[in-house]
N, CA, C and O atoms as CSV, one atom per row, in Angstrom:
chain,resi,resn,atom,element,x,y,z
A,1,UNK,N,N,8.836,7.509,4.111
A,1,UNK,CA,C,7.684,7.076,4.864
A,1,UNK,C,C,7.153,5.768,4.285
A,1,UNK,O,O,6.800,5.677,3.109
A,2,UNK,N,N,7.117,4.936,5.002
A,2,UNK,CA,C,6.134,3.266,4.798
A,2,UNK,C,C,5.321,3.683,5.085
A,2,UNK,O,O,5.307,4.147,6.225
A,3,UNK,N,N,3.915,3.808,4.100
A,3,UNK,CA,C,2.409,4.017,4.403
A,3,UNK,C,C,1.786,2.539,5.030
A,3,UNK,O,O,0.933,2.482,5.916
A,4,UNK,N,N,2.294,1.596,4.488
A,4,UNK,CA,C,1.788,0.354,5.230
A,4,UNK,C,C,2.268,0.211,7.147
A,4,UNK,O,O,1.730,-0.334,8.111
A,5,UNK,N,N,3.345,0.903,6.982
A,5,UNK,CA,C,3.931,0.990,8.533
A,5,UNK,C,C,2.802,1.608,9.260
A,5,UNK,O,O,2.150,1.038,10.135
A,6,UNK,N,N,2.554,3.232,8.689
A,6,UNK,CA,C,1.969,3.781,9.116
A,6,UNK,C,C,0.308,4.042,9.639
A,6,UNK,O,O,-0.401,4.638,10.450
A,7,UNK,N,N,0.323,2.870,8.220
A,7,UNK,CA,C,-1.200,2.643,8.965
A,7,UNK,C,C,-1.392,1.471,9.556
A,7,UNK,O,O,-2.552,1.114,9.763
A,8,UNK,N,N,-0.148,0.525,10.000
A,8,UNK,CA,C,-0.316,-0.370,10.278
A,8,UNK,C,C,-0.387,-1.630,9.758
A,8,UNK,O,O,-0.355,-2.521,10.607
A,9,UNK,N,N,-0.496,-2.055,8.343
A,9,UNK,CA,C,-1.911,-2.688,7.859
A,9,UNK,C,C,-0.423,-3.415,7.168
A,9,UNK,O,O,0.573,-2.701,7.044
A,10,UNK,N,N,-0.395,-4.761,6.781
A,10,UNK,CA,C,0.647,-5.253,6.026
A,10,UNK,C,C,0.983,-5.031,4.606
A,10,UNK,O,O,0.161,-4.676,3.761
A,11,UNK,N,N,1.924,-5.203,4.441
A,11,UNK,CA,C,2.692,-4.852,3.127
A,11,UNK,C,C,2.316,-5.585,1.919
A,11,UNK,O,O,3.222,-6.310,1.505
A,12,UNK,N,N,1.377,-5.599,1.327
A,12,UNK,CA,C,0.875,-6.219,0.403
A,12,UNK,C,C,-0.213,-5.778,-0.384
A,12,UNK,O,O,-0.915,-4.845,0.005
A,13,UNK,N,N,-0.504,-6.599,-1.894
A,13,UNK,CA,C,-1.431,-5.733,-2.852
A,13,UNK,C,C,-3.387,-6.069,-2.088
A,13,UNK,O,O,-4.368,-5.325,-2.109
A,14,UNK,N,N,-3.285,-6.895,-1.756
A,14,UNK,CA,C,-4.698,-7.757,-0.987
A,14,UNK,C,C,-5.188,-7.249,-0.130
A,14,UNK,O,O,-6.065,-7.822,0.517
A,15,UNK,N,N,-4.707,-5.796,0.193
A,15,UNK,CA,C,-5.462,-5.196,1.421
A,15,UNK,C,C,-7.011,-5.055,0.984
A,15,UNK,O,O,-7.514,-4.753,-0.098
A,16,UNK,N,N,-7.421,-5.295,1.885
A,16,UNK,CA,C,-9.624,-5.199,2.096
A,16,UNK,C,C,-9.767,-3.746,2.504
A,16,UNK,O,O,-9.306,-3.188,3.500
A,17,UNK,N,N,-10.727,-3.106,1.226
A,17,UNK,CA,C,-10.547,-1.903,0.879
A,17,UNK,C,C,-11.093,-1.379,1.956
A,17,UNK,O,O,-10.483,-0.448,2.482
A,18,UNK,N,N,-12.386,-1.842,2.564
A,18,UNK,CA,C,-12.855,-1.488,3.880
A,18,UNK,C,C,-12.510,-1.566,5.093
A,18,UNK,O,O,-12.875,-0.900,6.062
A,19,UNK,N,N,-11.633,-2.589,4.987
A,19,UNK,CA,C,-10.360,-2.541,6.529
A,19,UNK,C,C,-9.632,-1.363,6.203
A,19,UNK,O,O,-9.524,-0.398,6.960
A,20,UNK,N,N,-9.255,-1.432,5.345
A,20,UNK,CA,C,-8.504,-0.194,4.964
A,20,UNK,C,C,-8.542,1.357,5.559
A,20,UNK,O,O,-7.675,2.123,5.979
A,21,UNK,N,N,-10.066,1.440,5.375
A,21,UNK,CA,C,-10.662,2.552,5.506
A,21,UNK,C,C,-10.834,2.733,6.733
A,21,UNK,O,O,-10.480,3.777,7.281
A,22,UNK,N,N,-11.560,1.479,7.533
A,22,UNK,CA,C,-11.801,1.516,8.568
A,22,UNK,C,C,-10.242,1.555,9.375
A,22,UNK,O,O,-10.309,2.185,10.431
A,23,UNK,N,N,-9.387,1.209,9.183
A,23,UNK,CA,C,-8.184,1.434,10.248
A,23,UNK,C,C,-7.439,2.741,9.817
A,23,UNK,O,O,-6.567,3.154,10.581
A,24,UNK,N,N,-7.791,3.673,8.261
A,24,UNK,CA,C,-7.672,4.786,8.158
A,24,UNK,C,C,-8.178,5.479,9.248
A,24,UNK,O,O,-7.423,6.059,10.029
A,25,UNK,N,N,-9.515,5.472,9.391
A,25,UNK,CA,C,-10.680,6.182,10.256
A,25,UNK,C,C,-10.746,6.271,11.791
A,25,UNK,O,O,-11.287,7.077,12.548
A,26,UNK,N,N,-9.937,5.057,12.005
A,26,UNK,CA,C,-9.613,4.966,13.583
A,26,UNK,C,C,-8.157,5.679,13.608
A,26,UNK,O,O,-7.772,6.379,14.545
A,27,UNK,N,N,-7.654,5.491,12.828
A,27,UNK,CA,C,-6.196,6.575,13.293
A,27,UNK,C,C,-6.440,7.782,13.183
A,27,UNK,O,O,-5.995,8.735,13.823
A,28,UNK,N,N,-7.102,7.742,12.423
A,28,UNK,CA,C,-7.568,9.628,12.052
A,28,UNK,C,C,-8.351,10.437,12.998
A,28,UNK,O,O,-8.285,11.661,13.114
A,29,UNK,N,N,-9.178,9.547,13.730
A,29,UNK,CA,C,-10.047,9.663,15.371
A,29,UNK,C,C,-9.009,10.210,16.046
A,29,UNK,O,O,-9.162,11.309,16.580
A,30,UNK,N,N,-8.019,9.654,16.111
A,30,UNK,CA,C,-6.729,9.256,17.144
A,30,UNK,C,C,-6.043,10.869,16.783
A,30,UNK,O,O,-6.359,11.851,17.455
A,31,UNK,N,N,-5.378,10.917,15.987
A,31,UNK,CA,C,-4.872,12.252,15.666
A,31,UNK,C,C,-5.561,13.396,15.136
A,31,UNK,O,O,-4.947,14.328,14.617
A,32,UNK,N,N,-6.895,13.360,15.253
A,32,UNK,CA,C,-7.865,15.131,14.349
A,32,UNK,C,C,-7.272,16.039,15.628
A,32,UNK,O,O,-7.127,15.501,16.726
A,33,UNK,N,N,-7.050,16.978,15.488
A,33,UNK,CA,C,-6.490,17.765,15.804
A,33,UNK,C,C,-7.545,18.914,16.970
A,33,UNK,O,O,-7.155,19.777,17.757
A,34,UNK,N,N,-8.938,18.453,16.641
A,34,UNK,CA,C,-9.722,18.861,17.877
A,34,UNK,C,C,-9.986,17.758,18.919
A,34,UNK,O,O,-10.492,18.183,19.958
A,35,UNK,N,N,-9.800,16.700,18.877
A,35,UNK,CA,C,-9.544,15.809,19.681
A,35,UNK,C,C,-7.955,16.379,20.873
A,35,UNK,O,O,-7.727,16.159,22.063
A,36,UNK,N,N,-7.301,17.025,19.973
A,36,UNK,CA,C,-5.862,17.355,21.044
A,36,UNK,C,C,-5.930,18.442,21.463
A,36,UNK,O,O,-4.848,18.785,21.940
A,37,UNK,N,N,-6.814,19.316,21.541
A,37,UNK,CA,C,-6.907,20.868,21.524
A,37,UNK,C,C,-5.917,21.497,22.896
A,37,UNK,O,O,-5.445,22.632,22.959
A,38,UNK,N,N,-5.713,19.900,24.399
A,38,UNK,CA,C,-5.326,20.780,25.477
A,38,UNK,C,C,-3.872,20.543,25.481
A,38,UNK,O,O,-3.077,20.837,26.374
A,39,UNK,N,N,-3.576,19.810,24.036
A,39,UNK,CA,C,-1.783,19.764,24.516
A,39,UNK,C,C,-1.418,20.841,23.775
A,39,UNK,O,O,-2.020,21.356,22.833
A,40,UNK,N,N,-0.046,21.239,24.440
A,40,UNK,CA,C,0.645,22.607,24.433
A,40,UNK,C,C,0.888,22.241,22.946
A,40,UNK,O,O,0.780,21.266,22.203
A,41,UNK,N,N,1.265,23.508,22.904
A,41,UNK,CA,C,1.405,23.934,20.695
A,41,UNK,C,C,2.467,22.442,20.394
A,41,UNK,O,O,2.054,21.433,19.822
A,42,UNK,N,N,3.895,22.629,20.938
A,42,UNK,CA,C,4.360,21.502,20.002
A,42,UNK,C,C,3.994,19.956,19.969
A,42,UNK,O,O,4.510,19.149,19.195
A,43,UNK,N,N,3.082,19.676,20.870
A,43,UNK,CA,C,2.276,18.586,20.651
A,43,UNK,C,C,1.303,18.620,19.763
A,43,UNK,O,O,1.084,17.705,18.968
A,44,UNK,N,N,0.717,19.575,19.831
A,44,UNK,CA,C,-0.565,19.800,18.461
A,44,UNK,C,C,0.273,19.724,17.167
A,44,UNK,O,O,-0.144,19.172,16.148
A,45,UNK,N,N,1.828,20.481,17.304
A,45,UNK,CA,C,2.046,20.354,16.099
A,45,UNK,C,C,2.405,19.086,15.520
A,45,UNK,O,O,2.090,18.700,14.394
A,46,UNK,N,N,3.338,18.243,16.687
A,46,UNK,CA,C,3.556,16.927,16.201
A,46,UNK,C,C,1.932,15.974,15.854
A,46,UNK,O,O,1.855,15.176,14.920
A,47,UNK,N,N,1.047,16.199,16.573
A,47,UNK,CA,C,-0.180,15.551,15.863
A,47,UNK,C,C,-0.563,16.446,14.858
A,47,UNK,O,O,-1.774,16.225,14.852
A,48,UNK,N,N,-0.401,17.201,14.104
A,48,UNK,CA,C,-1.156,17.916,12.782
A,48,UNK,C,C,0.259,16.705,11.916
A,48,UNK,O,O,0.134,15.688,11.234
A,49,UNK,N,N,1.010,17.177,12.210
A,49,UNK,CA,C,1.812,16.325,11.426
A,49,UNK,C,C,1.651,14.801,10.985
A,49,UNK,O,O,1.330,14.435,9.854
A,50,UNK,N,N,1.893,14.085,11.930
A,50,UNK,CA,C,0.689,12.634,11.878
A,50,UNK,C,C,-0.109,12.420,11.299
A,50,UNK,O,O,-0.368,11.380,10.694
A,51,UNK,N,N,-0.902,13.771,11.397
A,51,UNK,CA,C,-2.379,13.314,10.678
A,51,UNK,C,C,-2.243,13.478,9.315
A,51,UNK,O,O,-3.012,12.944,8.516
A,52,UNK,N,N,-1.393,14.123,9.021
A,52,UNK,CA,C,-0.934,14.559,7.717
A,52,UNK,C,C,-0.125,13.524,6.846
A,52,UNK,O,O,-0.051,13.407,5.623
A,53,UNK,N,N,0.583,12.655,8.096
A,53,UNK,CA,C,1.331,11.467,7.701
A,53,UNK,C,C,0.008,10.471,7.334
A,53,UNK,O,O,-0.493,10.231,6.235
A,54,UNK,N,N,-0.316,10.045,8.522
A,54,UNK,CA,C,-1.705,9.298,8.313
A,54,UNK,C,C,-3.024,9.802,6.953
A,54,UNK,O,O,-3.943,9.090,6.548
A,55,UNK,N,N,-2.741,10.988,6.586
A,55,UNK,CA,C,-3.696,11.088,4.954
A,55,UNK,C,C,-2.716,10.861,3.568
A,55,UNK,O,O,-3.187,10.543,2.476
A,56,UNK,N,N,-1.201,11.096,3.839
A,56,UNK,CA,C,-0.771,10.667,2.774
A,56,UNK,C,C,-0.480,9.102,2.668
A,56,UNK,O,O,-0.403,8.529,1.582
A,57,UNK,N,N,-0.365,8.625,3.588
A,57,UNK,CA,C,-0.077,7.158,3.926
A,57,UNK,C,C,-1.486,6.424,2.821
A,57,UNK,O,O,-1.296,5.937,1.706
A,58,UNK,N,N,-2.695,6.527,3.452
A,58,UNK,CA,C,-4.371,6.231,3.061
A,58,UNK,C,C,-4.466,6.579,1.578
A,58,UNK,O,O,-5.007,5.843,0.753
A,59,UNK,N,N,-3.893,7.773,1.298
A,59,UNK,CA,C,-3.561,8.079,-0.351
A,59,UNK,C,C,-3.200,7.049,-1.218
A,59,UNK,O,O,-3.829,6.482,-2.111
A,60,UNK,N,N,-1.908,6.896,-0.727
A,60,UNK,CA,C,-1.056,5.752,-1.263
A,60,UNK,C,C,-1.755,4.472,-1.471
A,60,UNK,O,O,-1.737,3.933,-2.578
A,61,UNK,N,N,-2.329,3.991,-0.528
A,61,UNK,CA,C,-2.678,2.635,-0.492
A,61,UNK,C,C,-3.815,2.090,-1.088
A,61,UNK,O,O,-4.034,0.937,-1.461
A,62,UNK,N,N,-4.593,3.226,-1.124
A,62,UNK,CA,C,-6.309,3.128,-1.030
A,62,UNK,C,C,-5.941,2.734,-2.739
A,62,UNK,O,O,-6.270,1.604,-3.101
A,63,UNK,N,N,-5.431,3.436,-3.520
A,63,UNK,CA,C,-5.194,3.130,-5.319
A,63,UNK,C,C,-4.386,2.319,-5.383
A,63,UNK,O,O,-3.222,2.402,-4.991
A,64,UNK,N,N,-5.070,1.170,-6.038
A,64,UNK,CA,C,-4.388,-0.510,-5.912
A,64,UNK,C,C,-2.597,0.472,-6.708
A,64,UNK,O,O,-1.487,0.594,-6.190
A,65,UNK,N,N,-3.048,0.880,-7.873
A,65,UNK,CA,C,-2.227,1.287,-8.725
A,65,UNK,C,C,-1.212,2.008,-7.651
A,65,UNK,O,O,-0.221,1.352,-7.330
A,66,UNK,N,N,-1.350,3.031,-7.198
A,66,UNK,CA,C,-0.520,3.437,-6.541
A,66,UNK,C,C,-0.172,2.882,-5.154
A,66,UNK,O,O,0.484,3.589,-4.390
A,67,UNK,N,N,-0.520,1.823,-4.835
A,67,UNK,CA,C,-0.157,0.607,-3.749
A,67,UNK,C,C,1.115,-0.022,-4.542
A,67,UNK,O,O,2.284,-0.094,-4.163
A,68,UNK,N,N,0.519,-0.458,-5.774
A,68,UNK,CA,C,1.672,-1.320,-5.954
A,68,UNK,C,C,3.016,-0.338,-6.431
A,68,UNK,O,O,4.145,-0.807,-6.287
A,69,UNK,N,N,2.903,0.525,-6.790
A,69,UNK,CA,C,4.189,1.429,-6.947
A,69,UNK,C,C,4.698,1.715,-5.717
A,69,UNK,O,O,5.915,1.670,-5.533
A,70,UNK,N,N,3.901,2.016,-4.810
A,70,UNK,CA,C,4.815,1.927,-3.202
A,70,UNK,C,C,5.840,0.407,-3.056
A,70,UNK,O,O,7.022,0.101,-2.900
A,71,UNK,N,N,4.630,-0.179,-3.206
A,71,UNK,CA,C,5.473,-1.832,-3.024
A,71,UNK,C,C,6.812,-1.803,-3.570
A,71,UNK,O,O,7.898,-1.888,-2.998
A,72,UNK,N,N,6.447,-1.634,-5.079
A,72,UNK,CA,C,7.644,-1.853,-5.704
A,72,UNK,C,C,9.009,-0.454,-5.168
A,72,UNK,O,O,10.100,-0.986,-5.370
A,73,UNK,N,N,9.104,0.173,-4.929
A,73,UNK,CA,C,9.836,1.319,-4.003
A,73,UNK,C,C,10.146,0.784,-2.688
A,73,UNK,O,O,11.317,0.616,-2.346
A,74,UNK,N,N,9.045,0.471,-1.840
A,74,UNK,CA,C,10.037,0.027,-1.008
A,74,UNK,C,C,10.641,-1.733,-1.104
A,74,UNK,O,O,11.292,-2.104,-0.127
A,75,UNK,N,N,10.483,-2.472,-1.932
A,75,UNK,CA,C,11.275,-3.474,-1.764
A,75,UNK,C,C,12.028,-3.175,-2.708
A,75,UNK,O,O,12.737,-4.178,-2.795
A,76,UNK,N,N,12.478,-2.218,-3.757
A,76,UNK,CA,C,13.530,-2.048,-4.482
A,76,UNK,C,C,13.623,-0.248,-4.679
A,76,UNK,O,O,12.906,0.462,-5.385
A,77,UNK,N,N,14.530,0.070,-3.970
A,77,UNK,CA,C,14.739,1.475,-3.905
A,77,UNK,C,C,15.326,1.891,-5.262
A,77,UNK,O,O,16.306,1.357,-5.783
A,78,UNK,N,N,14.449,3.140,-5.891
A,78,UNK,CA,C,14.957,3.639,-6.767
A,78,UNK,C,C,14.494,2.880,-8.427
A,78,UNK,O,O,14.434,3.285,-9.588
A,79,UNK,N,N,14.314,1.968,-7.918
A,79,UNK,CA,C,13.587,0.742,-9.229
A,79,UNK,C,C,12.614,1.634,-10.063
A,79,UNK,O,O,12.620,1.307,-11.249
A,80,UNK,N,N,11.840,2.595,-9.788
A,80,UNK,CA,C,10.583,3.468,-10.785
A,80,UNK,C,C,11.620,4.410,-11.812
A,80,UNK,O,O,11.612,4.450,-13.042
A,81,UNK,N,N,12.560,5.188,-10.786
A,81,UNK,CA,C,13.428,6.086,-11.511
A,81,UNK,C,C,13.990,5.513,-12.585
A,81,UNK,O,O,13.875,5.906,-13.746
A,82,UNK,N,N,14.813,4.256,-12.068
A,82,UNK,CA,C,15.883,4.105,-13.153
A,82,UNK,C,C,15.330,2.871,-14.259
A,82,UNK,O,O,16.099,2.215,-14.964
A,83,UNK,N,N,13.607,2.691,-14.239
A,83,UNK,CA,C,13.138,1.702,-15.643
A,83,UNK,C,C,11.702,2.486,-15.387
A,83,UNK,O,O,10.831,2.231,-14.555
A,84,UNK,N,N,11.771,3.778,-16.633
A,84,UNK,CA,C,11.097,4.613,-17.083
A,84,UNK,C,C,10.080,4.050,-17.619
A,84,UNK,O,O,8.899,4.273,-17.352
A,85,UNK,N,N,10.818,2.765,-18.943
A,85,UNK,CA,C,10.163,2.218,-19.921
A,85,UNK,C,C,9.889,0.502,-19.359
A,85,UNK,O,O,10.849,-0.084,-18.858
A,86,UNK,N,N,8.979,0.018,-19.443
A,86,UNK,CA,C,9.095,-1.232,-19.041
A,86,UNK,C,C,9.376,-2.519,-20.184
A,86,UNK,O,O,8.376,-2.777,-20.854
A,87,UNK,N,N,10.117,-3.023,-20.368
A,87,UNK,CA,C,10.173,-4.247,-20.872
A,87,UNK,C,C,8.959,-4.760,-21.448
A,87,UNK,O,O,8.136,-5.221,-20.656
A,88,UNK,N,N,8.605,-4.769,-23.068
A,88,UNK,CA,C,7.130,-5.126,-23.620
A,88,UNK,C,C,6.541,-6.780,-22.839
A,88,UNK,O,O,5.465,-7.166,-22.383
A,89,UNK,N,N,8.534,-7.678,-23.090
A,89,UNK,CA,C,7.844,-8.946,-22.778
A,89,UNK,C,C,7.822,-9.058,-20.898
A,89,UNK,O,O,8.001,-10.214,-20.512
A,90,UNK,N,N,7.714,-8.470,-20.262
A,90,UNK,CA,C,7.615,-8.177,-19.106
A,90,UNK,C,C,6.474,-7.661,-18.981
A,90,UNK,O,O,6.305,-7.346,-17.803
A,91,UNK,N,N,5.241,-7.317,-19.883
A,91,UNK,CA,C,4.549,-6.587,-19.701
A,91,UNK,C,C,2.973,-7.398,-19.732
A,91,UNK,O,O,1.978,-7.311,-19.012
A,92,UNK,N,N,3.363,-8.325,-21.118
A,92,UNK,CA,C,3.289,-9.218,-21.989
A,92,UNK,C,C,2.701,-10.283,-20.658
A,92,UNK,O,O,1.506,-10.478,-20.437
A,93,UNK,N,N,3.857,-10.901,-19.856
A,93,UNK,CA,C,3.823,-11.743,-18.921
A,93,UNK,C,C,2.715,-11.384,-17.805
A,93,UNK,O,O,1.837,-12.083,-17.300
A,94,UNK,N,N,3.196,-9.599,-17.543
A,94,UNK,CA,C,2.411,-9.311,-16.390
A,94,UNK,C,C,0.975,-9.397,-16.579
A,94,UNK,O,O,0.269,-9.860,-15.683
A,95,UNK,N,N,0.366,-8.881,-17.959
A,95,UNK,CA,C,-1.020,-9.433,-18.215
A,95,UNK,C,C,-1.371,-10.618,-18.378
A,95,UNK,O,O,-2.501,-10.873,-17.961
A,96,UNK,N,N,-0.748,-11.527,-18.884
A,96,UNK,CA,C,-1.046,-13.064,-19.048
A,96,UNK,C,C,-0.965,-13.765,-17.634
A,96,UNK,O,O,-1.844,-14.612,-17.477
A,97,UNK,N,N,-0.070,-13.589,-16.535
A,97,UNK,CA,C,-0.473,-13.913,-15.157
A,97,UNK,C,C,-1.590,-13.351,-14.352
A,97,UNK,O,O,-2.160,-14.201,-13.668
A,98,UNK,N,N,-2.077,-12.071,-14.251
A,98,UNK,CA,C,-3.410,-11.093,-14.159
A,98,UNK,C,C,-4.496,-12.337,-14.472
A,98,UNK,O,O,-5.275,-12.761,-13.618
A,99,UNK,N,N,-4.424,-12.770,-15.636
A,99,UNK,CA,C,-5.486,-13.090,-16.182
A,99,UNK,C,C,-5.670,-14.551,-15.388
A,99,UNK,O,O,-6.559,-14.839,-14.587
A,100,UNK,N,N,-4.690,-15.291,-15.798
A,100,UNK,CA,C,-4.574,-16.790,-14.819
A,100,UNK,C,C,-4.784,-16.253,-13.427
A,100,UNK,O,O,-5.280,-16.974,-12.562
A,101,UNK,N,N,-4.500,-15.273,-13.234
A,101,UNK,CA,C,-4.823,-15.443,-11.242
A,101,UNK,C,C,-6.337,-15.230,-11.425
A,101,UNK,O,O,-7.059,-16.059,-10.870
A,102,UNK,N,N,-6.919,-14.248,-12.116
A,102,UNK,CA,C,-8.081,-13.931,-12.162
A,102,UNK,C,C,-9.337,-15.195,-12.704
A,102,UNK,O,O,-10.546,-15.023,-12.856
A,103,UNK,N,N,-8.484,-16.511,-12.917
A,103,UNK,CA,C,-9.149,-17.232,-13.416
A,103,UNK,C,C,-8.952,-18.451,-12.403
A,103,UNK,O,O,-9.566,-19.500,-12.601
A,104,UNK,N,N,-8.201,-18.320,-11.456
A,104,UNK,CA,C,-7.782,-19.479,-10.679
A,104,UNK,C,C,-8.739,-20.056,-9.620
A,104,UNK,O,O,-9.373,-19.307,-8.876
A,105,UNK,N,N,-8.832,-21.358,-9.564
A,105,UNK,CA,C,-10.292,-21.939,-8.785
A,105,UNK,C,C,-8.799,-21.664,-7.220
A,105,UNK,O,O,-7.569,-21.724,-7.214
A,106,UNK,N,N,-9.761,-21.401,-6.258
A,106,UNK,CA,C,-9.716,-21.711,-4.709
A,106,UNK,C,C,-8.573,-22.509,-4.027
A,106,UNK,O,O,-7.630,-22.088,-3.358
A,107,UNK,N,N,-8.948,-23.915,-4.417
A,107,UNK,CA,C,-8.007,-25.034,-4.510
A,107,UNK,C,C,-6.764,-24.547,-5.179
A,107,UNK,O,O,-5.841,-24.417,-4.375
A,108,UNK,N,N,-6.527,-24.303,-6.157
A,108,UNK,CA,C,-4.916,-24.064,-6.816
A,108,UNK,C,C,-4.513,-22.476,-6.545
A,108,UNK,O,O,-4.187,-21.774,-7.502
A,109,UNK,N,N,-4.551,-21.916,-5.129
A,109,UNK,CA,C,-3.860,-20.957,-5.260
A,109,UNK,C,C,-2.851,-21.139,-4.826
A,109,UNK,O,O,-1.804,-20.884,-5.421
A,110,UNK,N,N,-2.924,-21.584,-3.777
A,110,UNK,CA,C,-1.437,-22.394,-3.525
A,110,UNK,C,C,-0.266,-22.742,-4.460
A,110,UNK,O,O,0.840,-22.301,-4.147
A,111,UNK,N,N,-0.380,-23.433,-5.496
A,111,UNK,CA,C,0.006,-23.713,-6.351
A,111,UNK,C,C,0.673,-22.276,-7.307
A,111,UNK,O,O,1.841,-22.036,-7.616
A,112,UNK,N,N,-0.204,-21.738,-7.505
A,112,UNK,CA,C,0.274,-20.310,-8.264
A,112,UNK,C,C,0.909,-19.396,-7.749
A,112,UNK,O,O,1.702,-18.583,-8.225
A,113,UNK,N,N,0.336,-19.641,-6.246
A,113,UNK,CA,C,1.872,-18.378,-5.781
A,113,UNK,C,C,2.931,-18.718,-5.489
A,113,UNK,O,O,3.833,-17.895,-5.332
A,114,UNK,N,N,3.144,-20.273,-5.308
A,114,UNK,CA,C,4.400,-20.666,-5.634
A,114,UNK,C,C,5.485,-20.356,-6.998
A,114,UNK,O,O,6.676,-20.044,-7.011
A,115,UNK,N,N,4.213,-20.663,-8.429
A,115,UNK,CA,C,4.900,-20.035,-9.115
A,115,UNK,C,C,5.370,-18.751,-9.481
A,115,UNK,O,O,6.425,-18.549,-10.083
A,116,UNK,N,N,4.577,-17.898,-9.112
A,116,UNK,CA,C,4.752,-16.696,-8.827
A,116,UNK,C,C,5.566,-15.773,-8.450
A,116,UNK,O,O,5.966,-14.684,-8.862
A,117,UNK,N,N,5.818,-16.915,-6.985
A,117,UNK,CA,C,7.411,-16.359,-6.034
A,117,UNK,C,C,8.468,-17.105,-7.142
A,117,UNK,O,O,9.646,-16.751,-7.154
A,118,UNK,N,N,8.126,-17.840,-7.790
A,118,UNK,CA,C,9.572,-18.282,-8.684
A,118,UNK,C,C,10.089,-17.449,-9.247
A,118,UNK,O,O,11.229,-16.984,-9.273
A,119,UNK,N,N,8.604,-17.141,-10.025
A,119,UNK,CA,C,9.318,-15.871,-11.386
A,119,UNK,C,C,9.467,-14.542,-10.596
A,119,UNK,O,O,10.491,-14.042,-11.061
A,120,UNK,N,N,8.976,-13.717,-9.646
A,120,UNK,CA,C,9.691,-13.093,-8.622
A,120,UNK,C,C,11.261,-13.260,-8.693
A,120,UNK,O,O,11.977,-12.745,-7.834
């Protein structure tokens, strides 16, 4: 399952926590299950299901932390399993860029996610 598919919302760490929610909240309108009460059982069941898709999807995403472990899964399958341990100077890097993005004026972002996609 792509939780970003599923809720729609693009594939990336920058999602707006309140769009978020809010396009959680409208799908969830869409599939509650007393909203469907007059379709025959295996329609109710395929919407209980949905909705069920649609709360684990919102799970996923809503925790930056567990956003970006989706990310990294679906653009590299299997990548969590098989590097348990992460690389110190990989780690090293990943905080020292954190910090420069977190420090970057307006004007030069451009600039940084270029470098960014390099070391990518």
């Amino acid at each position: 399952m792509n939780p970003f598919v599923v809720l729609g919302v693009p594939p990336t760490m920058d999602l707006n926590a309140d769009e978020l929610e809010r396009r959680y909240l409208e799908l969830s309108r869409q599939t509650h299950p007393d909203r469907n009460r007059s379709e025959s059982q295996q329609q109710q069941i395929a919407v209980l299901a949905r909705s069920a898709k649609l709360n684990d999807a919102y799970r996923q995403l809503r925790d930056p932390w567990s956003r970006a472990k989706t990310l990294l899964s679906l653009r590299r399958p299997g990548i969590l399993e098989s590097t348990k341990q992460l690389c110190p100077i990989f780690l090293t890097e990943a905080m020292e860029l954190s910090e420069e993005i977190a420090e970057t004026a307006a004007t030069d972002v451009a600039d940084l996610a270029a470098r960014v996609d390099a070391r990518v």
